[in-house]
Backbone atoms as SQL, in Angstrom:
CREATE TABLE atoms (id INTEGER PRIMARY KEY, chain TEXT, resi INTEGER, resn TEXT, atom TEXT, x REAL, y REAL, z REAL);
INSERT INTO atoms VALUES
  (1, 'A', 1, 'UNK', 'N', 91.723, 80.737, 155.957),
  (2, 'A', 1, 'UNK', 'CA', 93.088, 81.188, 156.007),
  (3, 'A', 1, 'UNK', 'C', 93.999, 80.032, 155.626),
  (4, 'A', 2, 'UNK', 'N', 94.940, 80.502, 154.924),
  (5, 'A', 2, 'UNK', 'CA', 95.912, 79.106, 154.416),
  (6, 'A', 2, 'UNK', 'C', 97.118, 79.562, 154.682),
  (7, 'A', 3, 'UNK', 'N', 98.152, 78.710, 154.898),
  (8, 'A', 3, 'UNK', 'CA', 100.019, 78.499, 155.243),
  (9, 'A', 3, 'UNK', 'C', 100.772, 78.288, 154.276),
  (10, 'A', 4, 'UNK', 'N', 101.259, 79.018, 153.560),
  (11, 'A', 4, 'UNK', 'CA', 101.895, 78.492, 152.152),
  (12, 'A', 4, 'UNK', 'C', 103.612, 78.142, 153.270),
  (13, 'A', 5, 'UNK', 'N', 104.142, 77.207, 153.358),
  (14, 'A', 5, 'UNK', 'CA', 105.676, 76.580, 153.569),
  (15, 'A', 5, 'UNK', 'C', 106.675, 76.567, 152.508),
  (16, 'A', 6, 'UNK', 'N', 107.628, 77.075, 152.737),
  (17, 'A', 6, 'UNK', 'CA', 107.947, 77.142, 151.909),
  (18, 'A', 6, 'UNK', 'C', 110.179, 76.744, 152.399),
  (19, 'A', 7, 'UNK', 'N', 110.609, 75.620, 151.819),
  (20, 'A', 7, 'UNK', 'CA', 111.782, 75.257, 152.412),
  (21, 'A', 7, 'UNK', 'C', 112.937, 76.248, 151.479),
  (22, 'A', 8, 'UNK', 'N', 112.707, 77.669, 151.734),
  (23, 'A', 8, 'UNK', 'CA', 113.771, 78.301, 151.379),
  (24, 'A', 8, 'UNK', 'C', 114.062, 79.231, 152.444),
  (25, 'A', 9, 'UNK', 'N', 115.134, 80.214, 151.942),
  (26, 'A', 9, 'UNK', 'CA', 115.319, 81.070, 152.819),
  (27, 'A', 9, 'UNK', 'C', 114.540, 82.697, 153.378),
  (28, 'A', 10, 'UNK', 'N', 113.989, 82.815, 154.227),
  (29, 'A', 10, 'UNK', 'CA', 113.521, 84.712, 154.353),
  (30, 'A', 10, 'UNK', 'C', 114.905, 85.105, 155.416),
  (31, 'A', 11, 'UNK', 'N', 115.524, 85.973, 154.479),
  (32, 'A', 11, 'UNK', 'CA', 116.558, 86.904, 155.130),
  (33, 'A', 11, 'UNK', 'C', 116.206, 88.126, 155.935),
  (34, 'A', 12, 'UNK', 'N', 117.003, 87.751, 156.839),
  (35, 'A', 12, 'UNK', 'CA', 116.654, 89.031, 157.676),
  (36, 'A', 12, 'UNK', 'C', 118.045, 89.151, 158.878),
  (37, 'A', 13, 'UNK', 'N', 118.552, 90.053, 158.854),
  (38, 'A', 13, 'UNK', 'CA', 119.583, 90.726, 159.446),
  (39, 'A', 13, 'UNK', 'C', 119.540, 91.794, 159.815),
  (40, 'A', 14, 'UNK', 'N', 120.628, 91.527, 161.363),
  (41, 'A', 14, 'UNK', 'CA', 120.783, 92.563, 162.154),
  (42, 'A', 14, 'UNK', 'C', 122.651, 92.951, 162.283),
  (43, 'A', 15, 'UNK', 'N', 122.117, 94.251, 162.631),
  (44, 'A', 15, 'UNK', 'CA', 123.931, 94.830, 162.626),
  (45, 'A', 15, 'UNK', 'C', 124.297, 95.607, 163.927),
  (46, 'A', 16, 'UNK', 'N', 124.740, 95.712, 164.908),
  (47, 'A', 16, 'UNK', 'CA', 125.156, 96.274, 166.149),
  (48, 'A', 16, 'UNK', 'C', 126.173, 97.055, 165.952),
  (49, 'A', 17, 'UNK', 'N', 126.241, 98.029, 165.935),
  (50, 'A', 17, 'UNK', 'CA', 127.215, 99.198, 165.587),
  (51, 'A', 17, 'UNK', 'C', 127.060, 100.637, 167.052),
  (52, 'A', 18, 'UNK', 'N', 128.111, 100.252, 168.164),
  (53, 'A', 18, 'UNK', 'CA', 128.387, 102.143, 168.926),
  (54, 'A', 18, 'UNK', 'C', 126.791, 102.064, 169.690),
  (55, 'A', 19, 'UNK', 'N', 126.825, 101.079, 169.652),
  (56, 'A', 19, 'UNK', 'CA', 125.061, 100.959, 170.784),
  (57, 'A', 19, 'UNK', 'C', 124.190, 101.644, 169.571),
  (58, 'A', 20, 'UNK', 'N', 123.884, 100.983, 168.217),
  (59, 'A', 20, 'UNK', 'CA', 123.153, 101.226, 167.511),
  (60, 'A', 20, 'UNK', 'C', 122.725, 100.179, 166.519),
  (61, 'A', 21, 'UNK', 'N', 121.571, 99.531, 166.977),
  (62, 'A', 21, 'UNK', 'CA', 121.172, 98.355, 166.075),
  (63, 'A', 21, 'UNK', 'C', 120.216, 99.355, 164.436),
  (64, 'A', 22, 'UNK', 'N', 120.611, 97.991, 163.509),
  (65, 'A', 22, 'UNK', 'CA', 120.405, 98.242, 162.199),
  (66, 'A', 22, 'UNK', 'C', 119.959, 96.744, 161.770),
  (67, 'A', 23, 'UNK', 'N', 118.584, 96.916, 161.411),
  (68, 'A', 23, 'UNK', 'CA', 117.904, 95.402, 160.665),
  (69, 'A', 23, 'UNK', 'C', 117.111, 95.883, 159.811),
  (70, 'A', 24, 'UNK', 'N', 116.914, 94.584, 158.882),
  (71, 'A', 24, 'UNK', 'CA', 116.459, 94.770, 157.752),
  (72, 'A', 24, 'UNK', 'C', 115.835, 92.941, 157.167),
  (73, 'A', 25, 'UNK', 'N', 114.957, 93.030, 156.361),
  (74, 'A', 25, 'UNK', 'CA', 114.855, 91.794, 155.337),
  (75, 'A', 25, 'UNK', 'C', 114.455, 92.158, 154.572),
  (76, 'A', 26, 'UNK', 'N', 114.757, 90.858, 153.227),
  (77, 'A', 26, 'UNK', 'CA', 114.860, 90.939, 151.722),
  (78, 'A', 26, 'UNK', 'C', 113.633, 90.075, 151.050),
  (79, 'A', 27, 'UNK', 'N', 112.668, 91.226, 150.418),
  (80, 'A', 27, 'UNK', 'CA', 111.772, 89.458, 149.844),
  (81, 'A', 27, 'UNK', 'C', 112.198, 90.467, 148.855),
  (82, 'A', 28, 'UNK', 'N', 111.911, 88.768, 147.592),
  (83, 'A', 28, 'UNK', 'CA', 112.641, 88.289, 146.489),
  (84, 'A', 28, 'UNK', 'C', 111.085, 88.737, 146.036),
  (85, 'A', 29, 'UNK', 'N', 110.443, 89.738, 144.885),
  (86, 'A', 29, 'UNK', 'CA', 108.913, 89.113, 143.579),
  (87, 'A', 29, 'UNK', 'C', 109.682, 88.687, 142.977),
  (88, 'A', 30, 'UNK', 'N', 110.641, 89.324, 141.802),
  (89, 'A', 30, 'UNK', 'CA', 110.580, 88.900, 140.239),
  (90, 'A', 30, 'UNK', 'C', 111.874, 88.999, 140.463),
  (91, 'A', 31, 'UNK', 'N', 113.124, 88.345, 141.241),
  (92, 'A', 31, 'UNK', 'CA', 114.297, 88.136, 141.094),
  (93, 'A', 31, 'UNK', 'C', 114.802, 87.520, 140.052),
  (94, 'A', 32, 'UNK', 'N', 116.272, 88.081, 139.532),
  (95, 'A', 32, 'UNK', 'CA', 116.559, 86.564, 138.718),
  (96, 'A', 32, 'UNK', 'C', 117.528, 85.822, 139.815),
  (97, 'A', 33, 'UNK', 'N', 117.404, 85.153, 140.158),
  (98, 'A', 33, 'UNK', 'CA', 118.123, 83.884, 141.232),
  (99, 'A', 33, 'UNK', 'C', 119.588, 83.299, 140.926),
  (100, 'A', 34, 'UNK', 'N', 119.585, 83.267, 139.818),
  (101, 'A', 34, 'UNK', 'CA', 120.917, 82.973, 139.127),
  (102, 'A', 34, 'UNK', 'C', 122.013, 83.869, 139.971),
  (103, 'A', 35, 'UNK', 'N', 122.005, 84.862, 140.388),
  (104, 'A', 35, 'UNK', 'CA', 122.993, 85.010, 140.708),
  (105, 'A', 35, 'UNK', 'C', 123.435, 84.856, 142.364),
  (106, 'A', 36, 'UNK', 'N', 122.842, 84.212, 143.480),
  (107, 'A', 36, 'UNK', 'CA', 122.785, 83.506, 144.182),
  (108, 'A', 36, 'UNK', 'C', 123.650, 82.540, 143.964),
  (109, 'A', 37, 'UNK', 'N', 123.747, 81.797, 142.829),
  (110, 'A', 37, 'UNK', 'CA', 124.181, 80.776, 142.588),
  (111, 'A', 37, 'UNK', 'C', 125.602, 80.645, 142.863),
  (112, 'A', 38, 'UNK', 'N', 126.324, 81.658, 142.875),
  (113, 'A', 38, 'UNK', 'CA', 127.878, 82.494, 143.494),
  (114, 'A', 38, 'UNK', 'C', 128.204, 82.350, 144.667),
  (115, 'A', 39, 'UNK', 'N', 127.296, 82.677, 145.599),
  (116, 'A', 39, 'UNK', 'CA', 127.045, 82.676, 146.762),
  (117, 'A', 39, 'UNK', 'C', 126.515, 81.963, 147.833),
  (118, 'A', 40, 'UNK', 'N', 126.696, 82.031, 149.781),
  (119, 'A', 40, 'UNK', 'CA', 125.991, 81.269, 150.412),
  (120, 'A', 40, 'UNK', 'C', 125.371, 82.607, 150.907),
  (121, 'A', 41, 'UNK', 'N', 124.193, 82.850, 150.916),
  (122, 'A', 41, 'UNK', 'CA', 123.851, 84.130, 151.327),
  (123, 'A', 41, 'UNK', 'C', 123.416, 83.231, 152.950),
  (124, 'A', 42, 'UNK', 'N', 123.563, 84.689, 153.813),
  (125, 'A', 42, 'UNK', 'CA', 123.525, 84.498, 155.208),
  (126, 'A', 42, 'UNK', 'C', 124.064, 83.773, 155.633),
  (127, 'A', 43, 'UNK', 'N', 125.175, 82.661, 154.969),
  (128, 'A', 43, 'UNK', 'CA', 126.203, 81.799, 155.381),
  (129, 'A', 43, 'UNK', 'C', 125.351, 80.524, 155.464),
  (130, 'A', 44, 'UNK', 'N', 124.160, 80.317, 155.161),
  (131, 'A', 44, 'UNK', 'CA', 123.161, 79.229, 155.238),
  (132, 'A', 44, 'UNK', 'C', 123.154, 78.713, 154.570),
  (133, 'A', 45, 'UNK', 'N', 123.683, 77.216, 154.761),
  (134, 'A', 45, 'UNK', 'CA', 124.460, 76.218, 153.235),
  (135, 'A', 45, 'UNK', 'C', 122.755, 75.224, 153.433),
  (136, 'A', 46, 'UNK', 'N', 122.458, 74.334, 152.423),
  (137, 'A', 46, 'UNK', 'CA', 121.318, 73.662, 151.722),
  (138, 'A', 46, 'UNK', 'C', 120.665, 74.340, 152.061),
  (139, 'A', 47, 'UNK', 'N', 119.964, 75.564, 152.010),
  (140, 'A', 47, 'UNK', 'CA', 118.696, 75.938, 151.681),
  (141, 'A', 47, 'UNK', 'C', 118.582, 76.780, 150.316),
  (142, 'A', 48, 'UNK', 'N', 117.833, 76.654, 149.669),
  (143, 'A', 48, 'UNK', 'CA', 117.414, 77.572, 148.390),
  (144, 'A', 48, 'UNK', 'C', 117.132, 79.193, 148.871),
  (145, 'A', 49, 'UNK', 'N', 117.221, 80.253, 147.503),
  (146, 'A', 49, 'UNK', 'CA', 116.754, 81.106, 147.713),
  (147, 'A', 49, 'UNK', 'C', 115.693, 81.327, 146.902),
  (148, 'A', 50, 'UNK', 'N', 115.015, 82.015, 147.324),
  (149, 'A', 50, 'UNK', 'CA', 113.700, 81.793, 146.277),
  (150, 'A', 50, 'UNK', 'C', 113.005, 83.034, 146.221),
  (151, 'A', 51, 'UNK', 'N', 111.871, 82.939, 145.039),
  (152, 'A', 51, 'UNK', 'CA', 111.182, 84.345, 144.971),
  (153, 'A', 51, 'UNK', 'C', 109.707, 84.216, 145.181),
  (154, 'A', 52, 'UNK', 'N', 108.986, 84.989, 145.058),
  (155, 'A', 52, 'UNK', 'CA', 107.600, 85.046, 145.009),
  (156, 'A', 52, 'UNK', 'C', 107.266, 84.663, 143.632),
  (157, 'A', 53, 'UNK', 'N', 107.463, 84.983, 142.484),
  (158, 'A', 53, 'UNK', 'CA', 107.212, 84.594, 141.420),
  (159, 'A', 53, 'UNK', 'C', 107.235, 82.846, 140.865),
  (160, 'A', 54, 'UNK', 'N', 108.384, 82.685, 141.642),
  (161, 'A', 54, 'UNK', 'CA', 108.626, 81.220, 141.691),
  (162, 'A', 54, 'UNK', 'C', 107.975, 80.021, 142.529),
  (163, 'A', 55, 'UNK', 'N', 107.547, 80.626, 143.934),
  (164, 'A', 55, 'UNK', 'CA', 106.961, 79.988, 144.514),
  (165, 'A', 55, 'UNK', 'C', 105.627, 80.071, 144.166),
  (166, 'A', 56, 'UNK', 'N', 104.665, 80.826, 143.329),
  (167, 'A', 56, 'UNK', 'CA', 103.543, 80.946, 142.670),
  (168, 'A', 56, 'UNK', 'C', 103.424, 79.944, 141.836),
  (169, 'A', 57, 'UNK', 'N', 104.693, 80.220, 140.630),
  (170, 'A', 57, 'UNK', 'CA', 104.633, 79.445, 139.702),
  (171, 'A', 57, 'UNK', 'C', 104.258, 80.253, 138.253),
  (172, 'A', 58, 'UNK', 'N', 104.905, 81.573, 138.413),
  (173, 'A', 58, 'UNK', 'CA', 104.234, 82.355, 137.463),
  (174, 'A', 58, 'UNK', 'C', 105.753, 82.769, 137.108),
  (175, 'A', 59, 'UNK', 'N', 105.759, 83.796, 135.945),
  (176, 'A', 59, 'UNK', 'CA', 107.049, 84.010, 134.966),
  (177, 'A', 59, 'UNK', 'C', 106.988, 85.984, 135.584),
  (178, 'A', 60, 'UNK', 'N', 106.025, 86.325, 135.903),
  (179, 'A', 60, 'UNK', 'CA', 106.118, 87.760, 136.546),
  (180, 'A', 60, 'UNK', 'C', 105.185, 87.483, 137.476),
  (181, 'A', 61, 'UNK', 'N', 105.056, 88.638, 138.528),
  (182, 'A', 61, 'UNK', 'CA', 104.120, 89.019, 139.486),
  (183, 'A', 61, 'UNK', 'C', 104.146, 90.655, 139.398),
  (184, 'A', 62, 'UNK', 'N', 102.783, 90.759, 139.566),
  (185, 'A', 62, 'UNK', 'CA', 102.346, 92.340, 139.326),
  (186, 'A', 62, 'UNK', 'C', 102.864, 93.082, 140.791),
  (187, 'A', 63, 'UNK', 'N', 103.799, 94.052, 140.660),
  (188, 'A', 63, 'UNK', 'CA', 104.378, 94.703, 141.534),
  (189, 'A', 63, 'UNK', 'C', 103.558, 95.541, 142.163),
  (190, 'A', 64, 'UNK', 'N', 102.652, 96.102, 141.349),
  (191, 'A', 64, 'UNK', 'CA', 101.612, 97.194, 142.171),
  (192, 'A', 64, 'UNK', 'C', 100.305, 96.350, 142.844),
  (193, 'A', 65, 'UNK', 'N', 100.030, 94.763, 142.370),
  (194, 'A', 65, 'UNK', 'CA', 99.596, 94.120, 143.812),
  (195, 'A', 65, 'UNK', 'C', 100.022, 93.716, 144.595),
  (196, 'A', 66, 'UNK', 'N', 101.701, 93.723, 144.772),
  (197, 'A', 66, 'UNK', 'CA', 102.311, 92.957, 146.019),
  (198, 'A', 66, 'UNK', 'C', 102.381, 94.435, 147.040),
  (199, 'A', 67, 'UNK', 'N', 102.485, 95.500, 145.848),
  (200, 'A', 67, 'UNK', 'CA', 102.395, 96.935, 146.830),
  (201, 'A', 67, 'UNK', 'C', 101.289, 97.353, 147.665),
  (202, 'A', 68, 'UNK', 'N', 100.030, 97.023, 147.015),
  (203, 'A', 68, 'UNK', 'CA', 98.998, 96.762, 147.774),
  (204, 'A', 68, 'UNK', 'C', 98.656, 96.358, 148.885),
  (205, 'A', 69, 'UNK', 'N', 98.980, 95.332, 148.948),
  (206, 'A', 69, 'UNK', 'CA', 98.448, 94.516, 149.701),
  (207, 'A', 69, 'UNK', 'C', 99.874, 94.511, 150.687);
């Protein structure tokens, strides 16, 4: 078994609404990132956002094996 680390961000948010919670998170495969670049997403200043494709090191990732698995 291996630990891939990775010093970016995994988003994940919650929303409290009338005694009704709402959460959710975002993974990134084949983002284009660039447009991040606008933004502090989650208000979380020096950390990167990043994708799966990127942290591989590959230019795509096959969507119907990340569905897989």
């Amino acid at each position: 078994m291996s630990t891939l680390l990775i010093p970016a961000k995994l988003c994940f948010g919650v929303r409290c609404s009338r005694w009704v919670t709402m959460h959710g998170w975002g993974f990134n495969v084949n983002a284009d990132l660039n447009y991040f670049n606008n933004i502090i997403p989650c208000g979380i200043q020096n950390k990167a956002v990043t994708s799966l494709n990127k942290e591989l090191g590959v230019s795509e990732v096959n969507l119907a094996e990340v569905k897989q698995n």
